[in-house]
C-alpha positions in Angstrom: -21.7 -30.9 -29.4 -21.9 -31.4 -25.6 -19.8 -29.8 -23.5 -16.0 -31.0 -23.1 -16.8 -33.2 -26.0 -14.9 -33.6 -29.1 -15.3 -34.9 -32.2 -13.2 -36.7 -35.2 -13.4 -34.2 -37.7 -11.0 -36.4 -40.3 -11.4 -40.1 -39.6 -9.3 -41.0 -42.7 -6.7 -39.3 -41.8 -6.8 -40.6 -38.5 -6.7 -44.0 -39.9 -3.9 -43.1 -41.9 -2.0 -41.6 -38.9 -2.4 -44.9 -37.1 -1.2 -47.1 -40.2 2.1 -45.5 -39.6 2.6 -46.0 -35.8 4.6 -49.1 -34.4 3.8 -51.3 -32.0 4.6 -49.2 -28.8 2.6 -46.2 -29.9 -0.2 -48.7 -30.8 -0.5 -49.9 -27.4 -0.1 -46.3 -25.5 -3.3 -45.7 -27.4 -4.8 -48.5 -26.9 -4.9 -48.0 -23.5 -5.8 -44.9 -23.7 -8.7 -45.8 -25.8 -9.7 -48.9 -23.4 -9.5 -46.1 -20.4 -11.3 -43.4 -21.7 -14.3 -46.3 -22.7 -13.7 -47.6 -19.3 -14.6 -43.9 -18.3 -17.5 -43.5 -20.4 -19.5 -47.0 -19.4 -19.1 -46.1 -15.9 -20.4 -43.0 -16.3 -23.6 -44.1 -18.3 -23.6 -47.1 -15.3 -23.8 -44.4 -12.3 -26.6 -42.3 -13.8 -28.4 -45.6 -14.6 -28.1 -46.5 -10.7 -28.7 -43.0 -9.8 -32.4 -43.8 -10.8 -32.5 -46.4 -8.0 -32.8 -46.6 -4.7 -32.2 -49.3 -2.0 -35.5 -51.1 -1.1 -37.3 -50.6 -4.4 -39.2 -52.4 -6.3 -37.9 -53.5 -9.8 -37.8 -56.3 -12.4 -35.7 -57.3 -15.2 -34.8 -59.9 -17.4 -32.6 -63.2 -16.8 -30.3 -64.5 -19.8 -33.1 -66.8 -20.2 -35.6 -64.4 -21.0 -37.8 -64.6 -17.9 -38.8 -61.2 -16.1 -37.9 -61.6 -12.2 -39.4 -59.0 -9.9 -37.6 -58.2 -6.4 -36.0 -55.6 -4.1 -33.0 -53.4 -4.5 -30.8 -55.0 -1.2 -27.6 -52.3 -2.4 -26.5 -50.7 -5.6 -22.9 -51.5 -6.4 -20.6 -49.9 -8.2 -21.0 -51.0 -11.4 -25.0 -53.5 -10.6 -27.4 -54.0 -8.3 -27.7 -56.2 -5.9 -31.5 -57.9 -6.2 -33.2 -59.9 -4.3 -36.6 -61.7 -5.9 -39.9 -62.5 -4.5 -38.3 -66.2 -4.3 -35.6 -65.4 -2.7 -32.5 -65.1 -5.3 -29.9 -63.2 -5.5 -28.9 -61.3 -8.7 -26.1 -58.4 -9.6 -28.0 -56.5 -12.4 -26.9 -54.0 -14.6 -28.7 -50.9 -14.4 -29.8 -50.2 -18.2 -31.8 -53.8 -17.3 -33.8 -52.9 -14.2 -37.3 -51.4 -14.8 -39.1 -49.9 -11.6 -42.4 -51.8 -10.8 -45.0 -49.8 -9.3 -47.2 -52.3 -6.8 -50.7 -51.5 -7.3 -53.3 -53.0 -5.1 -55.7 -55.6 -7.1 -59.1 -54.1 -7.7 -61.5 -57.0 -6.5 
């Protein structure tokens, strides 16, 4: 178990326990669920990013399945910001930027 981390060690009777709260207690842990995942994406998000830096070289995949190549222009909070070889601008997630390595072409 990692450290600070802790785990469900009874998820039935967790279940249970939540059966019986009402509506306000339901949503005081709701929120507190939503925050702490809130928590938890932006955490995996920054280490992603950390990987990057600006004025590199990466490529990733639009929602249309075509790899784009360009340049890190600024890493955001949460993306960053590309610019491709043609000229586009993109906010990407981090988990879907892959660092391109330009090699000369061997003639």
């Amino acid at each position: 178990m990692p450290d600070g981390s802790w785990t469900l060690s009874d998820r039935q009777a967790a279940a249970q326990a939540i059966m019986h709260l009402g509506e306000d207690d339901l949503r005081y842990l709701n929120r507190l669920i939503i925050d702490r995942l809130k928590l938890i994406a932006q955490a995996r998000s920054t280490v992603l990013l950390s990987q990057f830096n600006v004025g590199d070289r990466v490529s990733f995949p639009t929602s249309s399945g075509i790899h784009k190549t360009g340049t890190v222009q600024k890493l955001n909070k949460k993306t960053a910001s590309i610019v491709t070889d043609d000229g586009e601008r993109w906010n990407v997630a981090p988990g879907l930027l892959s660092p391109v390595t330009d090699l000369p072409s061997r003639r």
